[in-house]
Structure formats: C-alpha cells, structure tokens
C-alpha positions as CSV (number, residue, x, y, z in Angstrom):
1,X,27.0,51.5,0.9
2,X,25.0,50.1,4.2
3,X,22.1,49.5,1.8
4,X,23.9,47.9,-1.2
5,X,27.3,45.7,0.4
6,X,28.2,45.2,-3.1
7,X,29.1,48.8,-3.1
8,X,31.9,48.2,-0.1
9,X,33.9,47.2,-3.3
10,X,34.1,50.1,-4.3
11,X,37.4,52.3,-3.7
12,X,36.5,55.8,-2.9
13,X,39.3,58.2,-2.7
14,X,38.8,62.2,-1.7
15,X,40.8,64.9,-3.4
16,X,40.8,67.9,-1.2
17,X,39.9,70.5,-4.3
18,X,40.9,73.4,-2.0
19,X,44.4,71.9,-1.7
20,X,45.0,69.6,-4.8
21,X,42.7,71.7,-7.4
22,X,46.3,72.3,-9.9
23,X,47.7,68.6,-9.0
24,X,48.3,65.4,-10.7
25,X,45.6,64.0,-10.0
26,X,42.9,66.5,-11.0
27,X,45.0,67.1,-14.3
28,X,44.8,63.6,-15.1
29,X,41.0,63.1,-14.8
30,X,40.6,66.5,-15.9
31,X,38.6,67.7,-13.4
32,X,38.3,71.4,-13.8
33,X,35.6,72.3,-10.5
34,X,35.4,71.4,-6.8
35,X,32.3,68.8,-6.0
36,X,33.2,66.2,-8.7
37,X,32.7,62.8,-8.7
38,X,35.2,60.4,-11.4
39,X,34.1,56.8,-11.0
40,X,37.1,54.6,-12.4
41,X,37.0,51.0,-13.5
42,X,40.2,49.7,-14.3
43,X,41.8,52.6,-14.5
44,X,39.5,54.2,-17.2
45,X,36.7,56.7,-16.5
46,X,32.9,55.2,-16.4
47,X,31.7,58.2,-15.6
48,X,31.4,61.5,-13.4
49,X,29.1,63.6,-11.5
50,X,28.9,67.2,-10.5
51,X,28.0,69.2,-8.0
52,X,24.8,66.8,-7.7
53,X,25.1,64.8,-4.0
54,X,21.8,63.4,-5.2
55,X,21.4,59.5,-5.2
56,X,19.8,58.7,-9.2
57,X,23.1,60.6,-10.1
58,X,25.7,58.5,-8.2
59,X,24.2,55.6,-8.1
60,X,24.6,54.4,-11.4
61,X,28.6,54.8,-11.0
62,X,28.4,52.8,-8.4
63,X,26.3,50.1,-10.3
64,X,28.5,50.2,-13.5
65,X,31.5,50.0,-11.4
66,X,31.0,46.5,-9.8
C-alpha cells in the first residue's frame, strides 16, 4: 500500500480463522482453510488467494479491485 496509494482504497478486513473458522462470515465466502485471501468488489468475489503471502498473487486483487 506505501508503494501503490491507490491501494489505501482498498478495505481490508481480518477474520481471525482460529476464532471465526465456523462463522458467518467464512460460510458466506466459503472459505474452507486459514490463510485465505477473498477480495470483494461490490459485494461480489473478484478473486482469492491461499496460503501464498507472495506479492504476483495478491497483487492482482488489489489491481482489479480499484
């Protein structure tokens, strides 16, 4: 985000997997593992990651979603 400020657009939100792994949230998305990233756009998935903290993975989320 320090290199791209279009990215500070971006709404991140962090789902404790540990805690919130059978929740609402998690259901909804189905996300079914820990280390998941769901990038959202208008309330619709534009895509997911995971278990990669790599930056060619995530950055295209962050690209499609602005």
């Amino acid at each position: 985000m320090k290199e791209n400020p279009a990215y500070q657009a971006v709404t991140v939100m962090k789902v404790d997997w540990d805690v919130h792994s059978g929740g609402e949230v998690a259901q909804e998305h189905g996300v079914r593992q820990r280390a998941t990233l769901v990038m959202l756009s208008g309330g619709e998935e534009i895509g997911r990651v995971s278990w990669s903290a790599k930056r060619e993975d995530i950055e295209p989320l962050f690209k499609a979603a602005i």
